[in-house]
MIMAR-422098 format. One record per residue (C-alpha): residue in one letter; x, y, z. Coordinates in pm, whole numbers, padded with zeros to 5 digits, always signed. Layout:
AXYZ/...
end
This chain:
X+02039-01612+01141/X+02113-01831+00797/X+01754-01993+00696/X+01687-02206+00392/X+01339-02153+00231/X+01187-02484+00075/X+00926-02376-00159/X+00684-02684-00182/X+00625-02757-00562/X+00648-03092-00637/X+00285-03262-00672/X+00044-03309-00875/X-00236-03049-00880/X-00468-03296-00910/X-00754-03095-00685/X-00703-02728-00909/X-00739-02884-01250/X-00403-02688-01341/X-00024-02674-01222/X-00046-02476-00934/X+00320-02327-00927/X+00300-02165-01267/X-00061-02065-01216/X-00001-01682-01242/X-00141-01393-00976/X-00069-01026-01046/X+00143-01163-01375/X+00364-01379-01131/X+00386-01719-01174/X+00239-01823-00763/X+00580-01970-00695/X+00795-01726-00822/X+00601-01496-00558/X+00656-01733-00340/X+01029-01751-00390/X+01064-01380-00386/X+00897-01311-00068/X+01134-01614+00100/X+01444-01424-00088/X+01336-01071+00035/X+01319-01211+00367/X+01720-01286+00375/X+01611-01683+00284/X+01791-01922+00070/X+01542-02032-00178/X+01543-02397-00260/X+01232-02516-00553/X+01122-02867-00462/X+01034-03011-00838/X+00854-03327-00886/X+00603-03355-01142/X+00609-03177-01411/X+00943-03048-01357/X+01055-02953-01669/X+00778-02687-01681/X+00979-02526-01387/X+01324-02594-01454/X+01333-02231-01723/X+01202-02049-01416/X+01444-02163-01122/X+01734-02135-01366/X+01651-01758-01474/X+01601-01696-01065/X+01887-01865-01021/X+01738-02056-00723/X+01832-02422-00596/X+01659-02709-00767/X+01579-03020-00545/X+01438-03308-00749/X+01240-03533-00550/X+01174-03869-00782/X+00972-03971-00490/X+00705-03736-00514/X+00448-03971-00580/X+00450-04035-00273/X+00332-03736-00122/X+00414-03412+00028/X+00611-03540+00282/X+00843-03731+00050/X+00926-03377-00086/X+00973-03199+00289/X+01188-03482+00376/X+01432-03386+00026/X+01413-03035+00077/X+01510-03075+00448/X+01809-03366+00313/X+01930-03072+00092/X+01929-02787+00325/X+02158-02977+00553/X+02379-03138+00319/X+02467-02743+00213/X+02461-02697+00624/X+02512-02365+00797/X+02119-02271+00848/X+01975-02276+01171/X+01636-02349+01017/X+01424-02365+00734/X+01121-02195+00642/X+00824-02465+00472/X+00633-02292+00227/X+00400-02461-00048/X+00395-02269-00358/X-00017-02252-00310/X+00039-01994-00034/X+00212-01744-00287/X+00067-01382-00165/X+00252-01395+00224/X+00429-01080+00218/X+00864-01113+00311/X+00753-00874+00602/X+00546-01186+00762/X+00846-01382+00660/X+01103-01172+00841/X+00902-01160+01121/X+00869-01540+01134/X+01281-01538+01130/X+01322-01302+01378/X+01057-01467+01618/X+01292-01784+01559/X+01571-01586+01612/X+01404-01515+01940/X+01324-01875+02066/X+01615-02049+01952/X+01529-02443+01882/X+01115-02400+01844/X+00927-02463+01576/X+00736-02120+01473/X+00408-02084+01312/X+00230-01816+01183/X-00146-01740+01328/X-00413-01531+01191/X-00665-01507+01466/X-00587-01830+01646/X-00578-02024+01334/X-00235-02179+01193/X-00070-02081+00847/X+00228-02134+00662/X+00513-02138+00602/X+00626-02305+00910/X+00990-02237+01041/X+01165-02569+01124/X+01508-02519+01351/X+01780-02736+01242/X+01775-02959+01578/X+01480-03081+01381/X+01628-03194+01055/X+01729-03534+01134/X+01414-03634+01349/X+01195-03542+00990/X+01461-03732+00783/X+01402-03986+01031/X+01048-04039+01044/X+00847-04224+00917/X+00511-04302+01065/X+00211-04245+00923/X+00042-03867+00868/X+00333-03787+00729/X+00418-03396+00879/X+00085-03381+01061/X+00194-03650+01248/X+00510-03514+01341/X+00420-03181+01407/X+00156-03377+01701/X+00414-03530+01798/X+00612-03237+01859/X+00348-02993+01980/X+00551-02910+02260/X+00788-02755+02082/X+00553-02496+01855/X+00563-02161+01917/X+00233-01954+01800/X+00358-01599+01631/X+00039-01397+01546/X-00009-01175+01286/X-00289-00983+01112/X-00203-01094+00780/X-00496-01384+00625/X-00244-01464+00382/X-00130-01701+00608/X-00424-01941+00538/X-00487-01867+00235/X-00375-02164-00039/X-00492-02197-00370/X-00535-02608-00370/X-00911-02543-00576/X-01022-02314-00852/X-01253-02119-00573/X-00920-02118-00374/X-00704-01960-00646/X-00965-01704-00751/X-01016-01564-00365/X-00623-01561-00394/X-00629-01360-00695/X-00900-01109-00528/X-00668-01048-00200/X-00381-00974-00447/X-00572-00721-00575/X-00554-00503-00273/X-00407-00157-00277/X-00133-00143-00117/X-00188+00209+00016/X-00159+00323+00400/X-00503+00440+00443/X-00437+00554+00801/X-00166+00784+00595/X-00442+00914+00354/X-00689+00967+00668/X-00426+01151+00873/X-00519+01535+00759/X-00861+01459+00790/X-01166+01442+01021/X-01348+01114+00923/X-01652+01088+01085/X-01843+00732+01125/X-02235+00670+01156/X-02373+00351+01166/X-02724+00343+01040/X-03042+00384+01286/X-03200+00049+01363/X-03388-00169+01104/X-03738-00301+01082/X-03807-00546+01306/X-03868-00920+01168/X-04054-01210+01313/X-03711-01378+01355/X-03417-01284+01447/X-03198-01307+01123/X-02878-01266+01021/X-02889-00966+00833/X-02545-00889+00646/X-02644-00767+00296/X-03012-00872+00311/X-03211-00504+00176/X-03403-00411+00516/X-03558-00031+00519/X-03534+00166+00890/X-03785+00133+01154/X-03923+00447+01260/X-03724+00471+01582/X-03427+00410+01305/X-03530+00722+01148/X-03568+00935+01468/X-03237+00753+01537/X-03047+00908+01252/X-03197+01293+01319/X-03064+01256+01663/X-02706+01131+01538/X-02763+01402+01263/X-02743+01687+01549/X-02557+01532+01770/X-02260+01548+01486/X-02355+01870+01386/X-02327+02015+01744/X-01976+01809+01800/X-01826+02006+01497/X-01911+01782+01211/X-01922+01989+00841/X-01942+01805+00588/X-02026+01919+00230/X-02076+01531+00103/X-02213+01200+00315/X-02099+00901+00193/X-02295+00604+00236/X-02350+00201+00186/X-02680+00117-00063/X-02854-00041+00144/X-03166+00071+00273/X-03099+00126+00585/X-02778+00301+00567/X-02889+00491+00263/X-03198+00621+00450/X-02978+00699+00766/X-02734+00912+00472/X-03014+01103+00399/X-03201+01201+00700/X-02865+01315+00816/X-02796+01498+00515/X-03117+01698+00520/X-02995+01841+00841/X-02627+01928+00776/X-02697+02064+00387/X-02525+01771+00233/X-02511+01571-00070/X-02553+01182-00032/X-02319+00936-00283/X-02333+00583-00257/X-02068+00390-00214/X-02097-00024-00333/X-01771-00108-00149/X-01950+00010+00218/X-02204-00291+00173/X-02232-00507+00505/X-02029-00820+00486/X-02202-01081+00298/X-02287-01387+00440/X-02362-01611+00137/X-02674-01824+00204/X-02683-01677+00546/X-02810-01356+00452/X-03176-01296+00562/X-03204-01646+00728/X-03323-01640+01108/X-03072-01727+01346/X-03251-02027+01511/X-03323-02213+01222/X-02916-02218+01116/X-02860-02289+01433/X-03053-02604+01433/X-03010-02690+01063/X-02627-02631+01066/X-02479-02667+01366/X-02142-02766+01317/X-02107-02475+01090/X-02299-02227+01369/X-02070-02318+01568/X-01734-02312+01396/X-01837-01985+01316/X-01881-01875+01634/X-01522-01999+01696/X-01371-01827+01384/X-01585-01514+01403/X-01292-01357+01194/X-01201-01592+00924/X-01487-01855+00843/X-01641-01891+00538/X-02012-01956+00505/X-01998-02060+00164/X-01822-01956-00200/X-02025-01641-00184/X-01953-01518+00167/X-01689-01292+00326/X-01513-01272+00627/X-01413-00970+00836/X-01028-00954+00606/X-01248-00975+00274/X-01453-00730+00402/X-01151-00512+00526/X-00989-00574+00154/X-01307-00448+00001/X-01345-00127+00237/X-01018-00043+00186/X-01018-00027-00212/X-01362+00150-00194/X-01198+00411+00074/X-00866+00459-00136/X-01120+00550-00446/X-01313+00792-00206/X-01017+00986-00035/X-00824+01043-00330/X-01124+01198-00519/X-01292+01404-00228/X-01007+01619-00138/X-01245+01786+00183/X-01064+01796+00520/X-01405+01615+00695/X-01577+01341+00563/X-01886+01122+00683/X-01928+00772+00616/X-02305+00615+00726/X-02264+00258+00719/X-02257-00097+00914/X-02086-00169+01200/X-01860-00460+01032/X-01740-00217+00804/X-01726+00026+01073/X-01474-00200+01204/X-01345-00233+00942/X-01243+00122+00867/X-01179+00160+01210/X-00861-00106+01197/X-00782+00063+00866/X-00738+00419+01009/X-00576+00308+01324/X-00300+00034+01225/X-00512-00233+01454/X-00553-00557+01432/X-00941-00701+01304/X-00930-00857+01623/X-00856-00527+01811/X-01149-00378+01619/X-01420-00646+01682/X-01349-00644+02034/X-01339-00287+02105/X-01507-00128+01800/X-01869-00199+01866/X-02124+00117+01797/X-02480+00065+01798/X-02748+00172+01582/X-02736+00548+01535/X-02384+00606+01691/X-02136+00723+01575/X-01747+00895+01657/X-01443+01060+01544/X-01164+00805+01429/X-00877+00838+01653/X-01120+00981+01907/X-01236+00772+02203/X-01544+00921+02219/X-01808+00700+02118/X-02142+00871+02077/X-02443+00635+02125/
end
């Protein structure tokens, strides 16, 4: 397979404030990253230039990429796909081309590749990336295609033609979020910069010579309402308490010896920490990256009153249990992962014990629990579900409750 990547760079900016392609993440200029990740994936990189384009012109010439000058660009995005597309066939020889704005920067090549080879696979489809359910970029167009977007022009532009078309799109998911992640706002380019920031170390590597343990905390207080509870500071009940004691033997009498428990802050999962810890002789060190996911202005509300004040939203949510954001201040279950995985990176490399315990929430149960494992977030919400007090061995099946 011979694929052209058009790296989407042409417009204004107008919604960041700043011009996105130079705007830098990890010391990159976003659509040099881009570029690279489309070169490393055995693309032909093409840089669509527009406005501002002799801000870029340094840049494609030092990568030596392909410029394509679209004096149109005023016009829109799809003035620019329709150039990049005209210049990928007048070189000819590709049997597609990959569509990739340069505010998607942090999609690794291996997402890339894998996008080729699906197309490689079904020969003639259009192929989009999916991170649970949801579409992403960059979209692979087959060459068939090429003259029907040169072609067209109704309006919507490539939404339009894509509906049109929807027939002939092939899904390919993926656990990567970097799929629909762009950078069009200043909120957008700093969660961008966050999710760059994650190691890039195989934790299920680091786990592999030891035991790792997993408690989730005994059950909270109970409130008038039910609420959603994320990071909201709620202190165990006393069945919570007699919950952790049980889980406390129950761990010690499966084999669990553990010199240090590691623990989330939070009330309840501190308190958990230590009631176990009085049992098995341990020490108790909190860890801020084990926090429950936060849910932004969520967090301590009941669960009626959202559902009546925001339903569209309640809903959604309930749709994209994986991905929604509540709000600027939220998570979802891959920030979460990103954050779990930094704070257990920092943990394994400085306890050097062959069994650890971690006493925390079941999100980032999950969370660890897709780490350790190589599965998928979805894999781990569906099937990773312990209640209060339980606990296992990761890469055991045996769930305690």
């Amino acid at each position: 397979m011979r694929a052209a990547a058009i790296i989407l760079s042409a417009g204004y900016s107008s919604r960041m404030g700043a011009f996105k392609p130079l705007l830098p993440i990890n010391g990159i200029p976003a659509v040099a990253m881009a570029a690279q990740a489309a070169a490393a994936a055995g693309a032909q990189v093409f840089v669509l230039t527009g406005h501002n384009r002799s801000a870029l012109s340094r840049l494609i010439e030092e990568k030596r990429y392909t410029e394509v000058f679209n004096g149109f660009y005023d016009r829109g995005m799809f003035s620019s796909i329709q150039a990049g597309i005209a210049e990928a066939a007048r070189h000819g020889g590709f049997t597609g081309a990959l569509l990739w704005p340069c505010d998607c920067p942090i999609i690794p090549s291996r997402v890339a590749k894998s996008i080729l080879d699906e197309a490689e696979r079904h020969p003639g489809m259009l192929v989009v990336p999916c991170c649970a359910g949801k579409n992403g970029h960059p979209l692979y167009i087959p060459s068939e295609m090429f003259r029907g977007i040169l072609d067209y022009n109704e309006p919507g532009g490539m939404k339009s033609f894509l509906k049109c078309h929807k027939h002939m799109l092939h899904a390919l998911e993926t656990d990567c979020d970097a799929v629909l992640l762009d950078m069009d706002t200043k909120q957008g380019y700093e969660r961008i910069l966050r999710c760059a920031a994650e190691p890039s170390d195989d934790v299920g590597e680091l786990m592999r010579s030891r035991r790792i343990w997993l408690l989730r905390h005994g059950e909270t207080q109970r409130q008038p309402d039910r609420i959603f509870l994320g990071q909201t500071d709620i202190a165990l009940s006393a069945r919570g308490r007699k919950q952790a004691g049980n889980a406390a033997l129950e761990l010690i009498r499966a084999g669990c010896r553990v010199k240090t428990i590691y623990t989330s802050p939070l009330k309840r999962s501190y308190e958990t920490a230590c009631i176990a810890a009085g049992y098995m002789g341990a020490d108790v060190i909190a860890v801020d990256g084990f926090r429950e996911m936060s849910l932004g202005s969520w967090d301590g509300e009941p669960v009626e009153k959202i559902r009546l004040e925001q339903r569209e939203a309640y809903e959604r949510r309930g749709r994209e249990i994986l991905t929604y954001l509540i709000d600027e201040n939220s998570e979802n279950f891959y920030d979460l992962r990103r954050r779990v995985k930094s704070a257990v990176i920092e943990v394994l490399n400085s306890d050097t014990g062959s069994e650890l315990l971690f006493v925390t929430h079941s999100g980032v149960i999950r969370a660890l629990w897709s780490l350790a494992l190589g599965e998928t977030m979805a894999a781990a919400h569906s099937r990773c579900n312990p209640e209060t007090g339980g606990w296992m061995l990761l890469g055991s099946e045996n769930l305690s409750v």
